[in-house]
C-alpha positions in Angstrom: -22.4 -5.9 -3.2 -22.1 -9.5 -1.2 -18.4 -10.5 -1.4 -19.4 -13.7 -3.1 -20.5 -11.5 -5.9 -17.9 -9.2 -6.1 -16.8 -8.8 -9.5 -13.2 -9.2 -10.0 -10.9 -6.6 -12.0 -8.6 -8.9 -13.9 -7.7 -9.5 -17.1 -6.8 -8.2 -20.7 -9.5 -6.2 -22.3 -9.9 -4.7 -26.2 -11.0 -0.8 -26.6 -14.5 -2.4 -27.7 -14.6 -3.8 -23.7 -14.7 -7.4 -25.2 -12.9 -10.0 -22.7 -9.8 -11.4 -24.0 -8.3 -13.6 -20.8 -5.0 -14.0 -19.9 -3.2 -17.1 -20.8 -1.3 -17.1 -18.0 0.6 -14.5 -15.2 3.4 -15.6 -13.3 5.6 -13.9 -10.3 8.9 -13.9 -9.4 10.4 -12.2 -6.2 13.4 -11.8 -4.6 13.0 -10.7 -0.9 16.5 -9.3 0.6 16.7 -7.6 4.3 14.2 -5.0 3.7 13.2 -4.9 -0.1 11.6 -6.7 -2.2 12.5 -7.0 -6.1 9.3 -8.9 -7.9 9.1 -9.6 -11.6 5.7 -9.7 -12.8 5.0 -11.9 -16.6 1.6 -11.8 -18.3 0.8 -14.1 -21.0 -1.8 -13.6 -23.7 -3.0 -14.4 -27.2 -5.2 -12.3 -29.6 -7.3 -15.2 -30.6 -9.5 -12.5 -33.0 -9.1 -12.1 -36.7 -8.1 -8.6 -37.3 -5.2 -6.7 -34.8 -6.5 -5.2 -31.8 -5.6 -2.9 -29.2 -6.1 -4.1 -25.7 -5.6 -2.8 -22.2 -4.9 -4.3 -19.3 -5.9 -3.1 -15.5 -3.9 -4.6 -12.6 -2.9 -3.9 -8.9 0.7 -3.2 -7.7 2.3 -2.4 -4.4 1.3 0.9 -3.3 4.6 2.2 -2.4 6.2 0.0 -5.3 8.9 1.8 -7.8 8.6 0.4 -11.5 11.8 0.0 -12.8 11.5 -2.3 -15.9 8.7 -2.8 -18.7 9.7 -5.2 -21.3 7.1 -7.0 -24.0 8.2 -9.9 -26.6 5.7 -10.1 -29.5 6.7 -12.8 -32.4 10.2 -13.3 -31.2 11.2 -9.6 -31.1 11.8 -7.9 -27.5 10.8 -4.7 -27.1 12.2 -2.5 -23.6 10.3 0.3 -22.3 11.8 3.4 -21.7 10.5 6.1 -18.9 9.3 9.2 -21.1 7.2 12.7 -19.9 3.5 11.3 -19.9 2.5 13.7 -22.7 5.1 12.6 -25.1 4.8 8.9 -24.1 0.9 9.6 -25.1 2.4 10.7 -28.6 5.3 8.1 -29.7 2.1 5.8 -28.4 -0.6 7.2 -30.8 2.0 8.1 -33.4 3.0 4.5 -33.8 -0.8 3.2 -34.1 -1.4 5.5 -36.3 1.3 4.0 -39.0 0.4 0.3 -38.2 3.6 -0.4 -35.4 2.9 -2.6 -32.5 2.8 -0.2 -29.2 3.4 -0.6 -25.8 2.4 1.6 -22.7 2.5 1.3 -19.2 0.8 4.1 -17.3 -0.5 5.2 -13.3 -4.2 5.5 -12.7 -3.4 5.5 -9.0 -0.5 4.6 -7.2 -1.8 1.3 -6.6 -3.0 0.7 -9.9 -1.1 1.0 -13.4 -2.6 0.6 -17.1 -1.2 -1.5 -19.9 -2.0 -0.5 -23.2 -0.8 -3.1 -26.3 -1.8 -1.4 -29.5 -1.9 -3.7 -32.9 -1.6 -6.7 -31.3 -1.6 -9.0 -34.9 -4.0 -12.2 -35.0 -2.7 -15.5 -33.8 0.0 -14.0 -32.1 1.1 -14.8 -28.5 2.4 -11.5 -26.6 4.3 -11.5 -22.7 4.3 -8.4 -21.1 7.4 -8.3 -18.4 6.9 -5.7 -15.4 9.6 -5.4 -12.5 9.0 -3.3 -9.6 10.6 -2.7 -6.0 9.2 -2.2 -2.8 9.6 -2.3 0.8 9.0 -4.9 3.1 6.0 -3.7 6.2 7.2 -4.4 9.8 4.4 -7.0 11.5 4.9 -7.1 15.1 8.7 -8.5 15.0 8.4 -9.7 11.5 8.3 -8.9 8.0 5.2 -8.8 5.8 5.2 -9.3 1.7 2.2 -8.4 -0.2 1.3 -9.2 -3.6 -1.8 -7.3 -4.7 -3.6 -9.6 -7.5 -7.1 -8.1 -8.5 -8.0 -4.9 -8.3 -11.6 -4.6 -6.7 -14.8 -2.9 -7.7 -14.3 1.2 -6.3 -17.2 3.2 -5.6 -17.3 6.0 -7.2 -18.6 9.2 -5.4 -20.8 11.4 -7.9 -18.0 14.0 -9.2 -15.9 10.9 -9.8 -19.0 10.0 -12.8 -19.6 13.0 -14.5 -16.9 15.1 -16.7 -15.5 15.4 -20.0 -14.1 11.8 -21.4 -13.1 8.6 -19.6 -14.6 9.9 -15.8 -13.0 8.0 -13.2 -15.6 5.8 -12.2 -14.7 3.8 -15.6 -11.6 4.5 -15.3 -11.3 2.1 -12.3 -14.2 0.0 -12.8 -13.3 -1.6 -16.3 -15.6 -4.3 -18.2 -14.6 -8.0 -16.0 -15.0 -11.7 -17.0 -16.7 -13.7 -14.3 -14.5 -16.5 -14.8 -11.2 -16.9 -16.3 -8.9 -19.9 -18.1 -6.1 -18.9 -16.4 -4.3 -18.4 -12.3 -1.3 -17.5 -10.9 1.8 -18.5 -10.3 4.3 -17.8 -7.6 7.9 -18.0 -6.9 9.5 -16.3 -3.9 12.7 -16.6 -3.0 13.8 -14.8 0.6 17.1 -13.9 2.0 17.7 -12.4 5.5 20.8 -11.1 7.5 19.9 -13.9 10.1 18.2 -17.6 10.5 14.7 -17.5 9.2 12.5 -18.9 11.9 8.7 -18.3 10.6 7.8 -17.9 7.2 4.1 -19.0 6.1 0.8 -17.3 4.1 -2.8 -16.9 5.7 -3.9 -16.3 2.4 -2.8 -19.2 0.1 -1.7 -22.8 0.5 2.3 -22.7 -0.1 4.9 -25.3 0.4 8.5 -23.8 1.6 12.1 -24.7 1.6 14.1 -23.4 4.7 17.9 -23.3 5.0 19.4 -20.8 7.6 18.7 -17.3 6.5 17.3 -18.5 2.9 13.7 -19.7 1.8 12.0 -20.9 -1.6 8.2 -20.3 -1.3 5.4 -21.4 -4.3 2.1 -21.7 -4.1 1.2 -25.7 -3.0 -1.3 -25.8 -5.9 0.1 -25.3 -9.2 -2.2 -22.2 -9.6 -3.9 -19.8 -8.2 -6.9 -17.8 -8.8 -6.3 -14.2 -8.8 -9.2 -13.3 -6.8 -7.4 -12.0 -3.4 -4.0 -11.1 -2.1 -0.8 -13.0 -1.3 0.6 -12.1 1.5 3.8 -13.5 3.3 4.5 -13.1 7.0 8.5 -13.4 7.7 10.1 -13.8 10.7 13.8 -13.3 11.6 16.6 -12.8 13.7 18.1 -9.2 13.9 15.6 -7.3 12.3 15.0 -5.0 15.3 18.6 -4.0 15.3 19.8 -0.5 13.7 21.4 -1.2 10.3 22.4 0.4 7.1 23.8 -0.8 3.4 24.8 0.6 1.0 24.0 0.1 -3.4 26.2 1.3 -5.9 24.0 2.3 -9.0 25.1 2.4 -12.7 25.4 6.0 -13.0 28.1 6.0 -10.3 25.9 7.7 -7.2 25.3 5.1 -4.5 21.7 4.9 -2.4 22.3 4.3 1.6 19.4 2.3 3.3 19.1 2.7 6.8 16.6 1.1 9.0 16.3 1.9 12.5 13.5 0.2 15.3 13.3 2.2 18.4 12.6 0.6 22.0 10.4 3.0 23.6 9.0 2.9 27.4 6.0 4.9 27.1 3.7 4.8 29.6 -0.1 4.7 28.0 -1.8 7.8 28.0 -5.8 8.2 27.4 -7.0 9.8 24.3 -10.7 10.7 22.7 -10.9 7.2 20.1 -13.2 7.9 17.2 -13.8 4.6 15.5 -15.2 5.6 11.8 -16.8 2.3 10.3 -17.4 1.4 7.0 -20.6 -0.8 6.7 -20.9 0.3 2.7 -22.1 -2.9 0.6 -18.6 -3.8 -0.6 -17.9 -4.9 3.3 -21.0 -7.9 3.1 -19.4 -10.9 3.7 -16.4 -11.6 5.8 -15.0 -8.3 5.9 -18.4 -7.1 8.3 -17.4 -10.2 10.6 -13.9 -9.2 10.8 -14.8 -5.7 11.7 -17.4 -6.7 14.2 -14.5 -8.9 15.9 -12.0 -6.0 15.5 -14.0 -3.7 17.0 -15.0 -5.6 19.9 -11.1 -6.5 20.6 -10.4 -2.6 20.4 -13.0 -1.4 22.6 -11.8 -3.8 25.2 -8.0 -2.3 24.7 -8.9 1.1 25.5 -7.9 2.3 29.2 -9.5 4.1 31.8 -10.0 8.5 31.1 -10.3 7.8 27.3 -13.4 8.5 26.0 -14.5 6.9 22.5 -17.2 6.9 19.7 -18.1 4.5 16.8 -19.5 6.5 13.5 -20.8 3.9 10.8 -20.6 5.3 6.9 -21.6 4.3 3.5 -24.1 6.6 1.7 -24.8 8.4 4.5 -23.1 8.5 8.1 -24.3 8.0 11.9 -23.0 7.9 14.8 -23.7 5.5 18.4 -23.5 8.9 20.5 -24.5 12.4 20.3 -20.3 13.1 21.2 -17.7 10.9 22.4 -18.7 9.2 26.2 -15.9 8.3 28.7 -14.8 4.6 28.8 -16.8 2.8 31.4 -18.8 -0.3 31.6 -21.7 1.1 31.0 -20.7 3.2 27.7 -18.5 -0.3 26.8 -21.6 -2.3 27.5 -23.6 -0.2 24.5 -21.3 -0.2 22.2 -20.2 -4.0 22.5 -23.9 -4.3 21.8 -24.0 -2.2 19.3 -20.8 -4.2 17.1 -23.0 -6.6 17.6 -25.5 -5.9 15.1 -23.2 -3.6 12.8 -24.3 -4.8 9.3 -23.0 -3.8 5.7 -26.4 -1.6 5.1 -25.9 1.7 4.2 -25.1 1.7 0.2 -22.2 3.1 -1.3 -18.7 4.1 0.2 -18.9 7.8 0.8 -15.9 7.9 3.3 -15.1 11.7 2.6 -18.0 13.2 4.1 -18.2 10.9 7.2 -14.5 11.7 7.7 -14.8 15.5 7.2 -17.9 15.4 10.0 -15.6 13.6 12.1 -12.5 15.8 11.6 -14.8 19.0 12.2 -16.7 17.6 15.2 -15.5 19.6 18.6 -12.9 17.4 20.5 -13.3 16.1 24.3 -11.9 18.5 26.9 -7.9 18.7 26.8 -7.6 14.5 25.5 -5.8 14.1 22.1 -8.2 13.4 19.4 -7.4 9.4 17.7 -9.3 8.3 14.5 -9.2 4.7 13.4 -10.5 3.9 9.9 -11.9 0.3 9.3 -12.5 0.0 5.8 -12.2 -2.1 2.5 -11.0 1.1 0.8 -12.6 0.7 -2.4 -13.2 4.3 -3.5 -12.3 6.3 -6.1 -11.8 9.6 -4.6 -8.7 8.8 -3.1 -6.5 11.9 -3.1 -9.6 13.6 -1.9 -9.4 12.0 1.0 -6.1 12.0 2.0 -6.1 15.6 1.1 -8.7 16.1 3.9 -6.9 14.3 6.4 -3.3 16.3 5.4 -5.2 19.5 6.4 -6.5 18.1 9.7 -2.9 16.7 10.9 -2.1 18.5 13.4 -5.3 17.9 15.4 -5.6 14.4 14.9 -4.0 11.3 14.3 -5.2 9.0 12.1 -5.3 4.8 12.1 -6.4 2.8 9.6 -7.3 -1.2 9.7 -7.5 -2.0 5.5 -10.2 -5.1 5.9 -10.9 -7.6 3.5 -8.6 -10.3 0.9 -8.0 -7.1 -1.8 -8.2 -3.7 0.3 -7.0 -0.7 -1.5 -3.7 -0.4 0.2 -3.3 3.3 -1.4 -6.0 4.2 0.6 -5.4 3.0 3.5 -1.2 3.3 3.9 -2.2 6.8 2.7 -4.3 7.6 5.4 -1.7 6.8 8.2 0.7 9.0 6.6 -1.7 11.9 5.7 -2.5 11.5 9.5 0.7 10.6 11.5 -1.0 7.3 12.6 -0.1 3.8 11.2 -2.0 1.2 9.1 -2.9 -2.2 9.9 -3.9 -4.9 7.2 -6.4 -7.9 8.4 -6.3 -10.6 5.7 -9.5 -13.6 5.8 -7.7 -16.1 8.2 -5.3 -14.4 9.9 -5.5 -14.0 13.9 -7.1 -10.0 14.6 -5.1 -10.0 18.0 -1.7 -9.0 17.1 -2.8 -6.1 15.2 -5.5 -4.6 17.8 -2.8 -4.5 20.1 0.1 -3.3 17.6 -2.0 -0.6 16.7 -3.4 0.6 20.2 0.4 -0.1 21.4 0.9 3.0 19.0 -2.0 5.2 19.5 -2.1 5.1 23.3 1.6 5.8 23.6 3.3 9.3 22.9 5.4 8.7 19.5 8.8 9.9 19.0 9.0 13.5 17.5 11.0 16.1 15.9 12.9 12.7 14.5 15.9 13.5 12.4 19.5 11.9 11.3 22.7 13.5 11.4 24.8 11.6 8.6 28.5 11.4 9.6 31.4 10.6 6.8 29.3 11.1 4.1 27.5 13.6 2.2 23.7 12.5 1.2 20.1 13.9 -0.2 17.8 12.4 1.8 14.7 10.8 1.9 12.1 11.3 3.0 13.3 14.7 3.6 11.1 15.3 6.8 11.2 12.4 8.9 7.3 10.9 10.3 6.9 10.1 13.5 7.8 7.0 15.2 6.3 4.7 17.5 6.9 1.5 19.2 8.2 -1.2 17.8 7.7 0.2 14.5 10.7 0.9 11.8 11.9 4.1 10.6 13.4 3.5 7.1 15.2 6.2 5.7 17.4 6.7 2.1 20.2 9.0 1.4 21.7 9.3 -2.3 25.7 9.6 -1.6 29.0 10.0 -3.6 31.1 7.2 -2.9 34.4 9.5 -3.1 32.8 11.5 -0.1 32.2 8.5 1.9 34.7 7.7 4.8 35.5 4.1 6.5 34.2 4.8 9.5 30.4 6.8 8.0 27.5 6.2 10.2 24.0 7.6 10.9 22.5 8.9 13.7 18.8 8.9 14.7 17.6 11.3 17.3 14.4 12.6 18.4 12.1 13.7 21.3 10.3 11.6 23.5 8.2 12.1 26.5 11.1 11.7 29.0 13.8 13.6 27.0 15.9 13.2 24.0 16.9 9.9 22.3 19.6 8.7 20.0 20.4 5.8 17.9 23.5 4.9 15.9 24.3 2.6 12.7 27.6 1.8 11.0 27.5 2.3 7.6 29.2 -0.6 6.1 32.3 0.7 3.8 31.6 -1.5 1.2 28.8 -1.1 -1.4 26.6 -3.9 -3.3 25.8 -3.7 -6.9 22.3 -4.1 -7.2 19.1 -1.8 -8.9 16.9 -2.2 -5.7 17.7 0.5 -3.1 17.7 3.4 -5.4 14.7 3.0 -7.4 12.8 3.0 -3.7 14.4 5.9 -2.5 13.4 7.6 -5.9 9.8 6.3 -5.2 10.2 7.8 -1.3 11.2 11.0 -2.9 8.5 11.1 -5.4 5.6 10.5 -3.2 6.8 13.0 -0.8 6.3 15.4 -3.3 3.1 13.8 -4.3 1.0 14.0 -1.2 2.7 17.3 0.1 -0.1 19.9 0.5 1.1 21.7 -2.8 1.0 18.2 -4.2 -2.1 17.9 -4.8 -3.4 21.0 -6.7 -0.7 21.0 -8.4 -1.1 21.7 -12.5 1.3 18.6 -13.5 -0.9 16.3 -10.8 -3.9 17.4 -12.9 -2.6 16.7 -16.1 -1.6 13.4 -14.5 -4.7 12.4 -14.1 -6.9 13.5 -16.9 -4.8 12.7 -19.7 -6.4 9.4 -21.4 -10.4 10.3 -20.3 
């Protein structure tokens, strides 16, 4: 579908699929080192006659941590409380059943949660409160904060249509309003350990207020439409520097941060570069243009011995050459021309086969297979997917390049870590360069391996438990839950890990004194969690199933 059509996933929505709009959704977020704390309020009014119950669809942060659901309905406030999915499912039904105003907040996908308000009484004006945390990506020698607002139209692959109840196809795909009384609004307010010296948006007009290491951004109109992402570039002094904090929690156990940012010397080193392209409807638009202009950047950053091929997917998949060609004018000359013409022309996004047939294909003499993913990432089928590449790891490394103003970021942060690559995002008006050559920076270079910390004065769980690995100019961020009475004055961390020309080490001071705060340890919960999540057994796994199928 042409992006100008594109139907836009957001709003409030009764069990009878009848629009009832937002009156309003505002943001709030705090932005400190690292982490992000964001505060999400959704306004609405049941302007019917009888009580309904609605549900809501929106986006989050892929890698965010929910940590607080709140609703206030006719002056009474109503806090959420984290139950086991079944029996949330029951003090849910239990309470429509007798007439009781319910709330429930539910995952479809890691990237996408469910609100559920059940009896909402006529007349009546509800807010629905949602506070998450995330991390902050590394951008070059910045920062970059994301807000996902809409969640896009997803293909759905056939199995993802068929099956008994709710398949997922409508699951993710809900009834939309073209157009919508209502917008956003945006508060952000930033501290970092040093001066500020760069903070703007590509994606939304924004005034901001700059003092030192502080910052007040809002949006320059006073509201927004929620049709695309906001996204933040920060930059700041000290950021590449090895350092660690520490929170205390309320149950007495304290989280440890620690972010390191390796300087490597790697000489470049050719590789086989499979470039898998979606040209599925979704990408019409923009998005095709910026993958046209990315491509042609990328085949001009590859180096002399690499050998490369460029495999174009939507319903079906095909590919410039029979097998991957050596990088030489000539082979650069076709596929520049090639690019050229790449349209978005061939149906629906079935990425799984094209990436299987890629991932099966026989590799190039002795060079180390690379695939980069250009997509939009608006599939269903995700754990498929990144299923597929998990089981392919170890013969090749995956990139990704999420394209377009709403790309699935689960898909496409998933598919860097599935692969051992990295993922790239290339918003409408921001400059392609710096992320071409970020990205080939990585996949050109040898990465750090067999990366691990030895923690000294102190006794912490870690996590992640197994370490990814690292390349340059990238951050490692790692979380470790400690006891404060087994914590010395002088703790610290140490990073070490194999490189092409040996061994390497970096150390942090742990700081002795610990912040009060809720931010730290509901991300390294979420670290912990989707460790477990996408591990092989992960995703067969009987409680992943029932995850999934519950409400359908």
């Amino acid at each position: 579908m042409p992006e100008h059509l594109v139907e836009r996933r957001t709003g409030l929505f009764t069990t009878k699929a009848a629009p009832i709009p937002l009156a309003g959704v505002s943001i709030e977020a705090e932005l400190s080192s690292l982490c992000a704390r964001v505060v999400i309020t959704q306004r609405y009014v049941n302007r019917e006659s009888t009580p309904i119950e609605a549900v809501y669809l929106f986006p989050l942060d892929d890698a965010a941590a929910v940590c607080g659901f709140e609703a206030l309905i006719d002056g009474t406030l109503v806090v959420g409380e984290v139950k086991e999915r079944e029996a949330a499912f029951t003090t849910y039904d239990e309470a429509m059943e007798r007439g009781h105003g319910a709330f429930l907040l539910e995952e479809e996908r890691a990237d996408v949660f469910q609100a559920s308000v059940g009896n909402l009484p006529p007349g009546k004006e509800a807010l629905l409160k949602i506070t998450y945390v995330s991390e902050l990506a590394v951008a070059g020698s910045g920062l970059r904060f994301t807000v996902p607002t809409t969640v896009a139209p997803r293909y759905a692959p056939m199995e993802d249509r068929v099956g008994v109840g709710r398949p997922d196809s409508e699951t993710l795909n809900p009834p939309a309003a073209w157009k919508v009384p209502y917008g956003l609004d945006l508060t952000v307010r930033v501290t970092m350990p040093e001066a500020i010296t760069r903070i703007e948006s590509a994606s939304h007009p924004v005034s901001v207020a700059t003092a030192g290491n502080t910052a007040t951004v809002k949006l320059s109109h006073r509201q927004a439409a929620l049709d695309r992402d906001f996204v933040l570039p920060i930059e700041a002094a000290g950021l590449d520097r090895p350092h660690a904090w520490v929170e205390h929690g309320d149950d007495g156990v304290e989280t440890v941060a620690l972010a390191f940012v390796p300087v490597l010397g790697n000489t470049p080193a050719p590789s086989e570069i499979v470039f898998l392209v979606d040209r599925s409807g979704s990408m019409a638009g923009t998005s095709i243009e910026e993958v046209r202009n990315a491509l042609q950047l990328c085949l001009r950053s590859m180096i002399p011995g690499c050998a490369f091929n460029i495999v174009g997917f939507g319903s079906t998949h095909e590919a410039l050459f029979d097998k991957s060609r050596g990088y030489d004018e000539r082979s650069l000359a076709d596929a520049s021309k090639h690019v050229s013409e790449l349209a978005a022309d061939l149906g629906g996004t079935e990425i799984l086969p094209a990436l299987q047939a890629v991932l099966e294909s026989p590799h190039v003499g002795s060079l180390p297979r690379q695939v980069i993913v250009l997509t939009d990432g608006e599939v269903s089928n995700t754990d498929a997917v990144l299923e597929l590449v998990t089981r392919h790891a170890a013969a090749a490394r995956v990139f990704a390049f999420g394209i377009g103003a709403s790309p699935s970021r689960h898909l496409v942060n998933g598919l860097a870590r599935a692969g051992g690559g990295a993922a790239e995002f290339i918003h409408p008006g921001e400059r392609i360069e710096p992320a071409i050559v970020r990205q080939f920076g990585r996949l050109l270079s040898p990465a750090l391996t067999n990366v691990r910390v030895k923690w000294e004065g102190l006794e912490v769980v870690q996590a992640p438990s197994a370490l990814p690995p690292v390349f340059a100019g990238d951050r490692l961020l790692v979380y470790g839950f400690a006891k404060p009475e087994h914590r010395s004055q002088n703790a610290r961390a140490r990073l070490t890990a194999d490189s092409p020309s040996g061994p390497l080490t970096f150390d942090a001071a742990i700081d002795s004194t610990a912040n009060t705060g809720r931010t730290v340890g509901p991300l390294a919960a979420r670290v912990r969690i989707r460790e477990l999540e996408e591990s092989p057994q992960g995703w067969h796994s009987a409680d992943r199933a029932s995850q999934l199928g519950r409400r359908r």
